[in-house]
Phi, psi and omega in degrees: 000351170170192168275120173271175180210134191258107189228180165209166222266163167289013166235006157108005165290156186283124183234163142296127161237147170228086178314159191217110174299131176284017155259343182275328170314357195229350174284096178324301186277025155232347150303301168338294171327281233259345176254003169295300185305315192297294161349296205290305176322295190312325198276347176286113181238169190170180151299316184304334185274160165262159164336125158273160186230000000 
């Protein structure tokens, strides 16, 4: 569904940023979509991975 990009946070911790288009940002079903993915994320642990929040 896009590019993550490994960026930090204001306090220097390791974050996920996922940019958003703002028509897509205005679309229900792709919020929808997209607070489905972050869930699915979170629950995802690894090396690979970043902190969940």
């Amino acid at each position: 569904m896009g590019t993550v990009y490994a960026a930090l946070d204001g306090q220097g911790g390791r974050v996920a940023l996922k940019p958003v288009h703002p028509q897509l940002a205005a679309d229900p079903q792709f919020r929808a979509r997209f607070h489905r993915e972050v869930g699915v994320l979170r629950r995802v642990a690894g090396p690979g991975s970043l902190h969940r929040r």
